[in-house]
MINUMAR-105499 format. One record per residue: residue in three letters; x, y, z of N, C-alpha, C in turn. Coordinates in Angstrom, 2 decimals, always signed. Atoms other than C-alpha are relative to their C-alpha. Layout:
BEGIN
+------+---------+---------+---------+---------+---------+---------+---------+---------+---------+
| resn |     n.u |     n.v |     n.w |    ca.u |    ca.v |    ca.w |     c.u |     c.v |     c.w |
+------+---------+---------+---------+---------+---------+---------+---------+---------+---------+
|  ALA |       X |       Y |       Z |       X |       Y |       Z |       X |       Y |       Z |
...
+------+---------+---------+---------+---------+---------+---------+---------+---------+---------+
# end
This chain:
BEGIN
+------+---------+---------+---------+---------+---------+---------+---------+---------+---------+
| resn |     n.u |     n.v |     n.w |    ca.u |    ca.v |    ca.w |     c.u |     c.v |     c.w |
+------+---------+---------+---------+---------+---------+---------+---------+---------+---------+
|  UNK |   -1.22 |   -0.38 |   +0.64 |  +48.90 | +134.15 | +130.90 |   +0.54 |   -1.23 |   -0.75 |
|  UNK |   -0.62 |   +0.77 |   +1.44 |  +50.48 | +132.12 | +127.75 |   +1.37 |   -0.38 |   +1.19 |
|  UNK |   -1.50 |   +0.21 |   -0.46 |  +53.60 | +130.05 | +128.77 |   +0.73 |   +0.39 |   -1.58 |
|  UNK |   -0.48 |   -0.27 |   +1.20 |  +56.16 | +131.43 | +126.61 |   +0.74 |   -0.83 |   -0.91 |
|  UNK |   -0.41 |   +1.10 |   +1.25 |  +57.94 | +129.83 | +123.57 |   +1.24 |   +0.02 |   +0.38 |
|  UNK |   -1.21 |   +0.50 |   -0.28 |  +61.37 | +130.24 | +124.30 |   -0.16 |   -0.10 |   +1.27 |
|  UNK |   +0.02 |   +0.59 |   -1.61 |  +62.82 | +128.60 | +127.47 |   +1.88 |   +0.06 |   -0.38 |
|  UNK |   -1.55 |   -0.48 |   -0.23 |  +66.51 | +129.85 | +128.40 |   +0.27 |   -1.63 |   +0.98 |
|  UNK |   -0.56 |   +0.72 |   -0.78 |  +68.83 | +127.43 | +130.38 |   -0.50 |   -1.57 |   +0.07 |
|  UNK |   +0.11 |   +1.81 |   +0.10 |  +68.36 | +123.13 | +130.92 |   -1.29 |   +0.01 |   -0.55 |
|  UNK |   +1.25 |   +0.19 |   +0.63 |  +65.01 | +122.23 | +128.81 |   -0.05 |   -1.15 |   +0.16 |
|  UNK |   +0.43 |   +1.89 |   -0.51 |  +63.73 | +118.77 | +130.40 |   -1.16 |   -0.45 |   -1.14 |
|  UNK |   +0.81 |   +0.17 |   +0.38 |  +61.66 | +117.28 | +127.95 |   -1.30 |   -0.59 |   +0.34 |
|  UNK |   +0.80 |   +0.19 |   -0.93 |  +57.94 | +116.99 | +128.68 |   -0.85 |   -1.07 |   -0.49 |
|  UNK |   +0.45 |   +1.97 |   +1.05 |  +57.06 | +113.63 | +126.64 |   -0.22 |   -0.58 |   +1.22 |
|  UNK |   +0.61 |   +1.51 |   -1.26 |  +54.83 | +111.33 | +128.51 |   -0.34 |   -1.28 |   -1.04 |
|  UNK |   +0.69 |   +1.34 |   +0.88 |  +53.99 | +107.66 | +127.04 |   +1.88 |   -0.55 |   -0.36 |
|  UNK |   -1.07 |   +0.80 |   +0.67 |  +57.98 | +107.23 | +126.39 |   +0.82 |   -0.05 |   +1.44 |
|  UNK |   -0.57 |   +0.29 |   -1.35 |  +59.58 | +105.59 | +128.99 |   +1.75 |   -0.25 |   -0.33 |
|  UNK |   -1.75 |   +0.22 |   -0.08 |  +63.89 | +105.39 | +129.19 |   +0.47 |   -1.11 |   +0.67 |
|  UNK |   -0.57 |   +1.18 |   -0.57 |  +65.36 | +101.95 | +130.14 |   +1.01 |   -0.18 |   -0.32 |
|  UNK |   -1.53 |   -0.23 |   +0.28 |  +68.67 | +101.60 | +130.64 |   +0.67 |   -1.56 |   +0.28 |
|  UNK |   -0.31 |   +1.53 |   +0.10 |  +70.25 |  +97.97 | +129.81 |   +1.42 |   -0.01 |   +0.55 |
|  UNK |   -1.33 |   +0.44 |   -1.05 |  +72.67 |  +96.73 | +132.31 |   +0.48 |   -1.45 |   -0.95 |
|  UNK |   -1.35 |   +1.30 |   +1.16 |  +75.39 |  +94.73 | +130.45 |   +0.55 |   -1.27 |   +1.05 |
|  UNK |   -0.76 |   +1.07 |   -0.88 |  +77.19 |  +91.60 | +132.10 |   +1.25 |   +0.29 |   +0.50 |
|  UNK |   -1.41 |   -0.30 |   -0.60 |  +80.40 |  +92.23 | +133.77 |   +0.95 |   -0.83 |   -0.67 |
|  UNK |   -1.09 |   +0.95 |   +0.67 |  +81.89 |  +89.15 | +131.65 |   -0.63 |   +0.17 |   -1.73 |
|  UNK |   +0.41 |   +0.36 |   +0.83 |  +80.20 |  +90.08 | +128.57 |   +1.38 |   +0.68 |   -1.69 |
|  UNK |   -1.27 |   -0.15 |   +0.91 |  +83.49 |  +91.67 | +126.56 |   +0.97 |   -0.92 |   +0.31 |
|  UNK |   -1.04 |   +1.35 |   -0.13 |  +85.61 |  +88.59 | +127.55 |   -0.24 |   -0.65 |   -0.87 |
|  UNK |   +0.30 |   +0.67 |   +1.58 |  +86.42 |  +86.95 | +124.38 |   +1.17 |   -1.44 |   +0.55 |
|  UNK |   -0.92 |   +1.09 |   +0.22 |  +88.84 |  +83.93 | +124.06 |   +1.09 |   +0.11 |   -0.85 |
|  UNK |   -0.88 |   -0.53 |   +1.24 |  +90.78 |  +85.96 | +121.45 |   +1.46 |   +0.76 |   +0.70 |
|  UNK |   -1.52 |   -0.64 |   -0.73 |  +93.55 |  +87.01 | +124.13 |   +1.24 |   -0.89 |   -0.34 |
|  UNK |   -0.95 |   +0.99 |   +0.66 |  +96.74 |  +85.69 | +123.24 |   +0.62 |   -0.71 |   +1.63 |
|  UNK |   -0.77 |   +0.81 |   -1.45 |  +98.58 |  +83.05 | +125.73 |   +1.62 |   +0.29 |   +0.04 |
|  UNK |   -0.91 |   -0.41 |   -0.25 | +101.52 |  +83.23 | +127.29 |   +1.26 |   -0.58 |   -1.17 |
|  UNK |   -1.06 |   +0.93 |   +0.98 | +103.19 |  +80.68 | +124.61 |   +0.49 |   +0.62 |   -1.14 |
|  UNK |   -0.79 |   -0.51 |   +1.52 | +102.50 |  +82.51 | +121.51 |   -0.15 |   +1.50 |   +0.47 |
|  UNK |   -0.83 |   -0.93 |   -0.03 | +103.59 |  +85.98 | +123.06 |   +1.64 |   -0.51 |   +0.18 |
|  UNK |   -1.68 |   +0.44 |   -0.13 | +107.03 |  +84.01 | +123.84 |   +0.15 |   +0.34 |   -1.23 |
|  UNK |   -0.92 |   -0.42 |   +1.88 | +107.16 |  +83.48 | +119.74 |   -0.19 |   +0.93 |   -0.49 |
|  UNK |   -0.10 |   -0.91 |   +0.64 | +106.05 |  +86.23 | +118.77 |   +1.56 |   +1.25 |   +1.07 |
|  UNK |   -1.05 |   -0.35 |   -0.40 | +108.86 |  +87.81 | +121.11 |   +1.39 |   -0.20 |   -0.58 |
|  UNK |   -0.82 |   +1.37 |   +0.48 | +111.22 |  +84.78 | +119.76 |   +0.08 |   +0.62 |   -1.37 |
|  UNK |   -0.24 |   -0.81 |   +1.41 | +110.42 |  +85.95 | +116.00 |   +1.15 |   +1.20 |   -0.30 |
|  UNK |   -0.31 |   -1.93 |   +0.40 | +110.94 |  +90.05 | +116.43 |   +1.59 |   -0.22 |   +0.88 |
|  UNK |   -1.74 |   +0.11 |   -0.47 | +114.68 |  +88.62 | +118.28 |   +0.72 |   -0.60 |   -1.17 |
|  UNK |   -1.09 |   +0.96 |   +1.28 | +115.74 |  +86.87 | +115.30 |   -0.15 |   +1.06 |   -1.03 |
|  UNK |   +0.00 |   -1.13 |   +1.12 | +114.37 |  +89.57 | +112.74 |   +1.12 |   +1.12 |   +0.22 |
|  UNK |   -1.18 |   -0.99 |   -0.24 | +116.95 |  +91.83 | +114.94 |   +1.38 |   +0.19 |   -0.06 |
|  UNK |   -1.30 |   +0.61 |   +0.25 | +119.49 |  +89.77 | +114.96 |   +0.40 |   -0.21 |   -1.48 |
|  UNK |   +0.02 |   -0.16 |   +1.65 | +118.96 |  +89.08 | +110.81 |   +0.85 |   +1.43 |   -0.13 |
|  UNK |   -0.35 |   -0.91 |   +0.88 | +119.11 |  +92.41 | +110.22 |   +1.54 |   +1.13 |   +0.91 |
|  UNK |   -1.56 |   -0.23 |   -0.68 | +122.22 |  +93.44 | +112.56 |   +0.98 |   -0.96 |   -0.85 |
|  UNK |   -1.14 |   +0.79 |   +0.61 | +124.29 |  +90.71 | +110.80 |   +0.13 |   +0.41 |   -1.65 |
|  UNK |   -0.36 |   -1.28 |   +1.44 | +123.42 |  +92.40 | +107.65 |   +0.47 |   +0.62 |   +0.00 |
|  UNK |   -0.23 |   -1.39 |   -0.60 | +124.03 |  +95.41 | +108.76 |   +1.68 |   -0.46 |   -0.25 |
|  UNK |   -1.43 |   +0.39 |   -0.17 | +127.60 |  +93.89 | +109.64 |   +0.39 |   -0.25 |   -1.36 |
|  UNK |   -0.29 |   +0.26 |   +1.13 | +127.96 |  +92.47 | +106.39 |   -0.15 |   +0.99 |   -0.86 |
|  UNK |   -0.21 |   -0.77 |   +1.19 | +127.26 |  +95.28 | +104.22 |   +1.38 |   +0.73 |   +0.28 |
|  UNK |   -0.76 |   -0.64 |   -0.70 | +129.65 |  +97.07 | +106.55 |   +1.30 |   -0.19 |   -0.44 |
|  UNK |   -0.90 |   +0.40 |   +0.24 | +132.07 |  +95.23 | +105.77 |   +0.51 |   -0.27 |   -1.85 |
|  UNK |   -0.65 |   +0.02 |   +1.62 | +132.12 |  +94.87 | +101.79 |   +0.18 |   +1.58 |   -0.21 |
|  UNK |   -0.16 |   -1.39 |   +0.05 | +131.63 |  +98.73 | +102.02 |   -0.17 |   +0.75 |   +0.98 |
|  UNK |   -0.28 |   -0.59 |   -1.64 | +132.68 | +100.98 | +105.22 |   -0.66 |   +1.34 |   -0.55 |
|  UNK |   +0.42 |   -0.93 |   +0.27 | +131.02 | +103.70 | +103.45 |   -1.27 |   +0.25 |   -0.53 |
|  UNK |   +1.37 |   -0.17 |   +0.28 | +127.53 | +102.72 | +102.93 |   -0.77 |   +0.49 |   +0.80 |
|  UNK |   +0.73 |   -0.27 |   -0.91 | +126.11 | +104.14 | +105.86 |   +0.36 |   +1.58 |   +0.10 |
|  UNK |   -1.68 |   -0.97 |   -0.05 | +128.46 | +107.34 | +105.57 |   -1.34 |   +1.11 |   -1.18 |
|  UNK |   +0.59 |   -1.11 |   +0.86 | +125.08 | +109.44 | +104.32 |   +0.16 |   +1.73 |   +0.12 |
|  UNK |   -0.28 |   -1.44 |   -0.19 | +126.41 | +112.84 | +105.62 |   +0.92 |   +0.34 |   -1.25 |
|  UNK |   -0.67 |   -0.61 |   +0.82 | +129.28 | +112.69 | +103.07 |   -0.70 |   +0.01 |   -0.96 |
|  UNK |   +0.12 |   +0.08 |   +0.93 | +127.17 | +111.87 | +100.63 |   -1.06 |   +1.85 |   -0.23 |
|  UNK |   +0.82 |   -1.06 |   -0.16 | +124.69 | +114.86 | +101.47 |   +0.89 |   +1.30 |   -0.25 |
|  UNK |   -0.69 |   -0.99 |   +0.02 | +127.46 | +117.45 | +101.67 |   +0.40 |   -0.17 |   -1.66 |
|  UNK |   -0.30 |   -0.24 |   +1.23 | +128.60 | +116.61 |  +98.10 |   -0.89 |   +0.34 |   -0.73 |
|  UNK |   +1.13 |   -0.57 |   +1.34 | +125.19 | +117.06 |  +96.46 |   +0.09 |   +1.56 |   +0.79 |
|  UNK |   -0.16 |   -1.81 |   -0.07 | +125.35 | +120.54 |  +98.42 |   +0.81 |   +0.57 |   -0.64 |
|  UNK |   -0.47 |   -0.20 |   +0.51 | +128.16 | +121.11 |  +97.09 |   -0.07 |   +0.82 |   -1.45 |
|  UNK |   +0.63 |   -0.09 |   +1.76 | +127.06 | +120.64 |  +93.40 |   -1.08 |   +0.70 |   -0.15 |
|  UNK |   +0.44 |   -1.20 |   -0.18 | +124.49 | +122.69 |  +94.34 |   +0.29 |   +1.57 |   -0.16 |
|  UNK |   -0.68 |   -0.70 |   -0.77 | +126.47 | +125.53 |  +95.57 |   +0.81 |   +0.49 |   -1.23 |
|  UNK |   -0.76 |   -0.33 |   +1.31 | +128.66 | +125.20 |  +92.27 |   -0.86 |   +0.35 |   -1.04 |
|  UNK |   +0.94 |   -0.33 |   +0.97 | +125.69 | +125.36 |  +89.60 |   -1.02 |   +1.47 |   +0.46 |
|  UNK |   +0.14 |   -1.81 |   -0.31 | +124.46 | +128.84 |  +91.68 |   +1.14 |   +0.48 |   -0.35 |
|  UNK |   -1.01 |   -0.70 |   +0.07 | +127.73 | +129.90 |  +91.35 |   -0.14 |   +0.07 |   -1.87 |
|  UNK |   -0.37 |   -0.01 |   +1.79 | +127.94 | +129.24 |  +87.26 |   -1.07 |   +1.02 |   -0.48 |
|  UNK |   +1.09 |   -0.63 |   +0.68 | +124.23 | +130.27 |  +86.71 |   +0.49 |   +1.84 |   +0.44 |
|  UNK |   +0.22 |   -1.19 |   -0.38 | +124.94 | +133.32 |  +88.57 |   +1.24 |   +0.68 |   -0.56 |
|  UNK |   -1.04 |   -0.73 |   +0.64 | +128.51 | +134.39 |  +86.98 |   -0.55 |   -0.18 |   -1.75 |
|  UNK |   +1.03 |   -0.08 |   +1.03 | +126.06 | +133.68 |  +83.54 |   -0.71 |   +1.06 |   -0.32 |
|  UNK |   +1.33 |   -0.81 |   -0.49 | +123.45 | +135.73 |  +84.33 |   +0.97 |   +1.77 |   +0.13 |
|  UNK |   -1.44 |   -0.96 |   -0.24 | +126.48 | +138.58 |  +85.35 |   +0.27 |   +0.22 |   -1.17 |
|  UNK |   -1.07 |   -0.01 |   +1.69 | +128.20 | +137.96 |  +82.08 |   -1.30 |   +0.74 |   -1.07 |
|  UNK |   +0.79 |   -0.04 |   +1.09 | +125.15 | +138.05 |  +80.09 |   -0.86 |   +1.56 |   +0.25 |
|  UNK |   +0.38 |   -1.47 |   -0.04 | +123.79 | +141.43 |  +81.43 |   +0.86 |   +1.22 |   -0.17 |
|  UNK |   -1.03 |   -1.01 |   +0.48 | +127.26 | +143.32 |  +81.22 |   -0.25 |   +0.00 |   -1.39 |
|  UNK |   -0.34 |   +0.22 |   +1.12 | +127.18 | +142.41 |  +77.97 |   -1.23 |   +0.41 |   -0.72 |
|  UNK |   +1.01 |   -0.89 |   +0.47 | +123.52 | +143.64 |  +77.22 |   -0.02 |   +1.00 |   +0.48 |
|  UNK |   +0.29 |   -1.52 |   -0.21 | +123.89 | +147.17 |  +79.05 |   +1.12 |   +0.51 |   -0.94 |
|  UNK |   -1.00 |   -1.38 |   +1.11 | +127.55 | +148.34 |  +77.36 |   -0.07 |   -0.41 |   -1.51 |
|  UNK |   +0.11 |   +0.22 |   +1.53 | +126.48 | +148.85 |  +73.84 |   +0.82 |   +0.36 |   -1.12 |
+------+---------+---------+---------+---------+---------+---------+---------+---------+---------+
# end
């Protein structure tokens, strides 16, 4: 009897002459020297406190030549607004301009 051609379920391959070796790594062999020390995480800590502090005293300072630069809700509600008004025009337009083409 023929073995058949297909083979359902796990298929082990039946290759002889190739052998599989599996390379054991070093336990220290991803240890680099590229970790940072404890000194320059301080400055880089030290830096990103002063960049915060910079930009807070800005902050203060714009604040203060203008109490309304930060104040983006009002500004948002007025472009709705103007929105809100140019539907209104187009659309009493649009109104006007069709009464005025049906009664002949």
């Amino acid at each position: 009897m023929a073995f058949p051609t297909k083979q359902y379920g796990l298929v082990l391959s039946q290759r002889k002459g190739l052998s599989k070796t599996v390379q054991k790594h070093s336990v220290f062999e991803d240890d680099s020297d590229d970790e940072t020390t404890v000194g320059e995480s301080l400055q880089k800590e030290a830096v990103k406190k002063k960049m915060m502090k910079q930009t807070r005293l800005e902050m203060h300072k714009a604040l203060q030549e203008d109490s309304t630069v930060y104040d983006y809700d009002a500004v948002y509600d007025d472009i709705q607004k103007q929105r809100i008004d140019n539907k209104k025009k187009c659309w009493e337009v649009l109104t006007k301009s069709q009464n005025t083409s049906t009664s002949y």
